[in-house]
C-alpha positions in Angstrom: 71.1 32.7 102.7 67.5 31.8 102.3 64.6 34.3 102.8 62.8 34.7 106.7 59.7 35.3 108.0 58.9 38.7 107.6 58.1 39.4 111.5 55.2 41.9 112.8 58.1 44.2 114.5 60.1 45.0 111.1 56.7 45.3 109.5 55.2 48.1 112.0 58.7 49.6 112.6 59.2 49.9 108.4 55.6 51.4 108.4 56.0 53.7 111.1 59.2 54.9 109.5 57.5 55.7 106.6 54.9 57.8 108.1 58.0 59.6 110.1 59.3 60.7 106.0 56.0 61.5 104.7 54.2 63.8 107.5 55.3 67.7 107.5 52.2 69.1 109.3 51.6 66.6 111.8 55.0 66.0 113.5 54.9 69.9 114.5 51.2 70.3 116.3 50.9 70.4 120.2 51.5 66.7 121.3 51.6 66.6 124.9 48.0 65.0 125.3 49.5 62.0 124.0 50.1 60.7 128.1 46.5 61.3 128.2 45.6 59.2 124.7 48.7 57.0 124.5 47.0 54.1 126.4 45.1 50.8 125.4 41.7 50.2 125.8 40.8 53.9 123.9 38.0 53.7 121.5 36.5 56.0 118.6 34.4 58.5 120.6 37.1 59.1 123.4 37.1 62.9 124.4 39.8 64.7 126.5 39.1 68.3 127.7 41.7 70.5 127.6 41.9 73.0 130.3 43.4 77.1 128.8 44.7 78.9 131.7 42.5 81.7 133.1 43.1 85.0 131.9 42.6 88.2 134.5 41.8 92.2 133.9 44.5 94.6 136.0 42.9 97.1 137.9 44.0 100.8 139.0 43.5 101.9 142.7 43.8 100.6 145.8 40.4 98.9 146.5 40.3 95.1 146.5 38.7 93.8 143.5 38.9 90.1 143.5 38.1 88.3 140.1 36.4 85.2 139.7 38.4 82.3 138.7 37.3 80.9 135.4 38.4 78.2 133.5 37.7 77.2 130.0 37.9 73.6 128.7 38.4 72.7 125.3 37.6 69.3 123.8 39.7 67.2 121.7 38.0 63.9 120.5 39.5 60.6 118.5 36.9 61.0 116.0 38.9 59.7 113.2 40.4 56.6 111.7 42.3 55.9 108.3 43.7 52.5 107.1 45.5 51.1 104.1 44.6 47.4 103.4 47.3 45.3 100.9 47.1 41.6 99.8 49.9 39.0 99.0 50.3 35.8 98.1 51.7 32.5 100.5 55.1 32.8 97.6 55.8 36.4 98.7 55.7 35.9 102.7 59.0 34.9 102.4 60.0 38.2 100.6 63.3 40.0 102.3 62.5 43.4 104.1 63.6 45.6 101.4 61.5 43.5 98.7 58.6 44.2 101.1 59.1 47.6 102.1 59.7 48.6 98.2 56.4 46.6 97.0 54.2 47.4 100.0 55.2 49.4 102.8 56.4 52.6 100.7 53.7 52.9 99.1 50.5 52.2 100.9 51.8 54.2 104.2 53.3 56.9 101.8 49.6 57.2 100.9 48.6 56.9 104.7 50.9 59.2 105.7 49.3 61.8 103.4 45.7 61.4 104.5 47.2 62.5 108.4 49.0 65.3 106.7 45.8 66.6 104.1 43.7 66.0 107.0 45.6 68.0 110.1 45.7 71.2 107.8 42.1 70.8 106.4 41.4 71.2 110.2 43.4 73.7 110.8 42.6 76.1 108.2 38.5 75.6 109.2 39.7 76.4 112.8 42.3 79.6 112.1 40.3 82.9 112.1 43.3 85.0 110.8 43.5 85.9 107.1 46.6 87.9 104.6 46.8 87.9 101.7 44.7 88.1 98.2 42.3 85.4 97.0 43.7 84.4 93.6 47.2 85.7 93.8 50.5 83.7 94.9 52.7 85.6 97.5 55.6 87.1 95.4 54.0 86.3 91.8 51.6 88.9 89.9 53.7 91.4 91.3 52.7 90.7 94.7 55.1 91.5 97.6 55.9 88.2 99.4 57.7 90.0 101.7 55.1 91.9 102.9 52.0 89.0 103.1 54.1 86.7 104.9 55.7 89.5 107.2 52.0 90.5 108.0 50.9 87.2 109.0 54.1 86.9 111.7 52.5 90.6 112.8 48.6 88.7 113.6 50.7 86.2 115.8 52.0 89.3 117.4 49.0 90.8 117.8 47.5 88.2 119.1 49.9 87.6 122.2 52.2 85.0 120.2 55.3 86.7 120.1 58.5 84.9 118.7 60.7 82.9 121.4 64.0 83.9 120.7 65.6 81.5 122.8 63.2 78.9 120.4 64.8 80.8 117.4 64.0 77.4 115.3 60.2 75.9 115.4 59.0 78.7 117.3 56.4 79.5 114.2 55.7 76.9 111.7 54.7 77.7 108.0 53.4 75.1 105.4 52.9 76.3 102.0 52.6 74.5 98.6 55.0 74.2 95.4 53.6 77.4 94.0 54.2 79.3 96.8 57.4 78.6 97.1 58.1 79.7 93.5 56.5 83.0 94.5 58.8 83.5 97.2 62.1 82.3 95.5 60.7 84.5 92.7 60.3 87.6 94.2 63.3 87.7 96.7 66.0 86.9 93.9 66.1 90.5 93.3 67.1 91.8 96.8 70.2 91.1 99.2 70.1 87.6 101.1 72.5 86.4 103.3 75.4 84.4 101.3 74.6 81.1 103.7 71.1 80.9 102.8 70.9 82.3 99.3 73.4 79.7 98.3 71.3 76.8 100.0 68.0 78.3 98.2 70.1 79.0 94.6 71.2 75.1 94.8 68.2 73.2 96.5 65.5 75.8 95.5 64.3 75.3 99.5 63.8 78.2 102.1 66.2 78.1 105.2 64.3 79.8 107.8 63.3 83.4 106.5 61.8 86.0 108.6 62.0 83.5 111.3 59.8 81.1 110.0 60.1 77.3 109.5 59.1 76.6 105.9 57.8 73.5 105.1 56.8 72.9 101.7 53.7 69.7 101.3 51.5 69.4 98.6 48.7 68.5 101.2 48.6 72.6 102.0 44.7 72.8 102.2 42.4 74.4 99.7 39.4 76.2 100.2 35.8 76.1 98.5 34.8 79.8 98.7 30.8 79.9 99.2 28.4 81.6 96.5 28.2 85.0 98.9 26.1 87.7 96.7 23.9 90.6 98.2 25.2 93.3 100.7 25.3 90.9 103.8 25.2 93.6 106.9 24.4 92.8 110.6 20.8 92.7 111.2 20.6 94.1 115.0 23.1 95.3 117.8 24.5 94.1 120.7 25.1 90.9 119.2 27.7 88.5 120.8 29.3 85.0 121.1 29.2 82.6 118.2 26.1 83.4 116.1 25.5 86.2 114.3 22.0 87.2 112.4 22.4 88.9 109.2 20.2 90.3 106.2 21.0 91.8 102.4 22.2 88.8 100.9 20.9 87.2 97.7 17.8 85.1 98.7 17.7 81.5 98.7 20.9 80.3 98.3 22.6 77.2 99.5 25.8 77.5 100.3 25.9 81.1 100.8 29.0 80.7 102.4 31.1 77.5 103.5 32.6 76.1 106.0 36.1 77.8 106.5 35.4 81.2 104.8 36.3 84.2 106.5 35.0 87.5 107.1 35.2 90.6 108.7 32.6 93.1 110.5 33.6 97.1 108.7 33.1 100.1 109.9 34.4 102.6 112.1 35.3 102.1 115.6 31.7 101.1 117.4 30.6 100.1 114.3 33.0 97.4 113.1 34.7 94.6 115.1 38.2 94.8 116.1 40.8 92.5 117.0 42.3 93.4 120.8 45.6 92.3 122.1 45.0 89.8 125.1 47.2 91.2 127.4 45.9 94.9 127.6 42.7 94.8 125.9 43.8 97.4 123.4 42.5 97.5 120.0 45.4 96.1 117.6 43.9 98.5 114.7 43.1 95.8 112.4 39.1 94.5 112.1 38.8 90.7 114.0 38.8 88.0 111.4 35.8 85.4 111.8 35.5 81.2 110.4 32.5 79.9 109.5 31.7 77.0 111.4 28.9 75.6 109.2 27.3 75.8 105.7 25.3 79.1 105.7 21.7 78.6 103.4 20.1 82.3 103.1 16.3 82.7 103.3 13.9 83.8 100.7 14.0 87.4 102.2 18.2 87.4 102.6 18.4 86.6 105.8 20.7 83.9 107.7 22.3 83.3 110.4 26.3 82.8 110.6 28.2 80.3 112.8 31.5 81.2 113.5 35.0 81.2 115.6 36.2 82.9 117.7 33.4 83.8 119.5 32.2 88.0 120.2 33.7 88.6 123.6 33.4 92.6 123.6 34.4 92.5 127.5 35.3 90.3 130.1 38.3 88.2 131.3 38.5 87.1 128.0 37.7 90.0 125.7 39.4 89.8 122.2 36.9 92.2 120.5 36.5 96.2 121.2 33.0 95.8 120.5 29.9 94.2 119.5 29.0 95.0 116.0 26.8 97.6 115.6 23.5 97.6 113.5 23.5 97.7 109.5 27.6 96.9 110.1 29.0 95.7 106.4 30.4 92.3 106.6 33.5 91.8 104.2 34.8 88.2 103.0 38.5 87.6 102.4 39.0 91.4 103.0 37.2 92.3 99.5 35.2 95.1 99.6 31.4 94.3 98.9 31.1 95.4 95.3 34.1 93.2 94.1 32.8 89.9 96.2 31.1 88.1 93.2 34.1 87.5 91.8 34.9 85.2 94.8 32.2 82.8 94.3 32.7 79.1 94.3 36.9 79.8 94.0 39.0 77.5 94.9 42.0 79.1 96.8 45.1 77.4 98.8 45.7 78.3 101.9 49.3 78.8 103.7 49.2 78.1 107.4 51.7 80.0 110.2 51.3 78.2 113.0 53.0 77.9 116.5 53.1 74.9 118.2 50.3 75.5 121.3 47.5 76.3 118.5 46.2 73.2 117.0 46.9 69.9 118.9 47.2 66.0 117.2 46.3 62.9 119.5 46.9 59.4 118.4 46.0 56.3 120.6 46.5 52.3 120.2 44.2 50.5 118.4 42.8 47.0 120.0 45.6 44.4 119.0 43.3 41.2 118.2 43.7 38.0 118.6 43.2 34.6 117.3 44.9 36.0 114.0 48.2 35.2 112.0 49.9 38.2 113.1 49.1 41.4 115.1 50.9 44.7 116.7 50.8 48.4 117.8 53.6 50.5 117.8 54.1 54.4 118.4 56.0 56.9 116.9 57.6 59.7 119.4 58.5 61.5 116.5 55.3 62.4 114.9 53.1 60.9 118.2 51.0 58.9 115.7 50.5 55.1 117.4 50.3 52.6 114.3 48.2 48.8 114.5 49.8 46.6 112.2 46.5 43.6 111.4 47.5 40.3 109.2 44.9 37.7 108.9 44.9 34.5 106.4 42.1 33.6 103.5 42.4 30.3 103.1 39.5 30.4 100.7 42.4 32.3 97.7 45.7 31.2 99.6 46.1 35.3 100.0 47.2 37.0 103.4 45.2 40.3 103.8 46.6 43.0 105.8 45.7 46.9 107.1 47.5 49.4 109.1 45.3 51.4 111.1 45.3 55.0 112.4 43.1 56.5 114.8 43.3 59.7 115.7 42.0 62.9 116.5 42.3 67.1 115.3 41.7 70.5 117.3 41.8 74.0 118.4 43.3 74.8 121.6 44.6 78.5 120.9 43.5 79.0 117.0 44.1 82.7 117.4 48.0 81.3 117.4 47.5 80.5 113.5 47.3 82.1 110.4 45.8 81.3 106.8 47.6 83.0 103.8 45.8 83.0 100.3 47.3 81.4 97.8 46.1 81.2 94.1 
């Protein structure tokens, strides 16, 4: 039977197939905007905001005391785009499917497939506040409890008015963590009592089935952060400070880079002094200091001063509290949970980062590209699997007798509820 043309519908459905294999992260972020995305004619730029549901305060007594209705709106944007672009030859257009998935399609959308994957958990772990574990050490090796740093991060979902779904048992809480992690785990729980179903499924695949009521998922694409140069005895520099910003003074002077994008830190001290994480419900402090992001590259001044961008906001009271107070003046700040005097040893390490995540924390939005025309072939499918919509472009050079091709992607990554995630430090 002689070979066919190879037609633009097995090419995008092959492609999109691929991508289905090869994305862990993305197929289990909040999709549901994809109504709002998942129609032609959208264009680089495109925003959607995102309306959170408005929280309220109970009050005691029997006097009225209406409460203003507020809304928050949260923007999601298609700000990015990734392609793969291949070549071949008149001879091989008449290559079978198989030929041309093996040759072509495998491996360039394998490699497209990563970028959506390295890039949803980049952004995630920028936009997730919450931190466990110890810079430098792998959960369950060193002599690390695994048990522990992973159980602690399903307690900041807790605390933070995620509780687990039983009746969404499965997917209810997502974890990504790399290869190494997943020795660490395997390593340390060997030695105690598992159940026979799922010790035997780890023993002979070496993968996790569902512990502590998590969905493991294990991708090389679990992101990595930079830590920042830090240095100095960084304390808040005046009270009553709220919302994003925060002034601060005793670092080292004249740095750049101080701290990067995506470290974290915390505000010490003693109630009224230090910052501390509130459950959203009642407004009571859950005992453990509010973890912070930085938003943007901090640059000290000559005199060790700067000023820190960060997520989530200071919101000591309010509708939306999540704090029990504004930091109070002179306040240590601590990175990664290290006290001050042991914080050099952080500087410019380069840590992975585990994410726990439930599904309404980050959200993925994919549109369809413009199909052109006038060209030798040309189509846009979409995946309702992983919610990723995928332009297929062929085009003929008749200058080298070559047909060049891409696949396009655009896309876009962010925060709806970030306090519904977790990072967990890695080595």
């Amino acid at each position: 039977m002689a070979n066919q043309y190879l037609t633009r519908q097995e090419i995008t459905y092959a492609s999109l197939e691929v991508l289905e294999n090869n994305c862990v992260v993305v197929p289990n972020m909040y999709r549901d905007l994809d109504q709002e995305f998942g129609k032609k004619g959208g264009k680089i730029g495109d925003t959607i905001f995102v309306r959170k549901p408005p929280r309220a305060v109970a009050t005691s007594g029997q006097a009225y005391q209406p409460q203003a209705m507020v809304d928050t709106e949260v923007p999601i944007t298609i700000n990015q785009q990734n392609n793969v672009a291949f070549e071949f030859s008149t001879a091989e257009k008449f290559l079978s499917l198989d030929d041309f998935q093996d040759r072509y399609l495998d491996p360039y959308n394998t490699a497209l497939g990563n970028v959506l994957d390295y890039n949803a958990a980049n952004t995630m772990m920028i936009n997730t506040a919450n931190f466990v574990g110890t810079v430098g050490t792998t959960p369950g090796l060193s002599g690390s409890d695994a048990f522990n740093t992973y159980s602690q991060a399903s307690q900041k979902l807790d605390e933070m008015g995620f509780p687990l779904d039983k009746a969404k048992f499965r997917r209810a809480r997502n974890l990504v963590i790399n290869s190494a992690m997943r020795t660490g785990w395997n390593t340390y729980t060997k030695q105690f009592y598992n159940p026979g179903d799922s010790l035997t499924k780890q023993w002979k695949t070496g993968q996790i089935d569902n512990a502590l009521s998590l969905d493991w998922m294990v991708d090389q694409n679990a992101p990595v952060q930079t830590i920042g140069a830090l240095g100095g005895t960084p304390a808040v520099s005046g009270a009553g400070q709220t919302g994003n910003t925060l002034n601060i003074s005793g670092c080292t002077g004249s740095v750049n880079g101080w701290a990067n994008i995506g470290d974290t830190f915390t505000v010490a001290g003693a109630i009224g002094t230090g910052v501390y994480a509130v459950n959203p419900q009642n407004r009571t402090s859950t005992g453990s200091l509010q973890d912070f992001s930085i938003q943007a590259t901090v640059n000290t001044a000559g005199g060790g001063t700067a000023t820190l961008t960060f997520i989530p906001a200071i919101v000591p009271s309010g509708q939306f509290q999540n704090v029990t107070n504004s930091p109070g003046d002179g306040a240590l700040l601590s990175f990664y949970h290290v006290a001050q005097a042991g914080q050099s040893a952080l500087a410019g390490v380069q840590t992975t980062q585990g994410i726990l995540w439930t599904r309404q924390a980050h959200a993925f939005v994919s549109f369809p590209g413009d199909v052109p025309e006038g060209v030798d072939m040309a189509m846009e499918q979409r995946s309702k699997d992983i919610g990723v919509s995928l332009r297929f472009v062929r085009m003929f050079d008749n200058v080298r007798d070559m047909f060049t091709n891409r696949i396009d992607v655009y896309y876009g990554i962010g925060p709806l509820y970030s306090e519904g995630s977790v990072r967990i430090a890695g080595s």
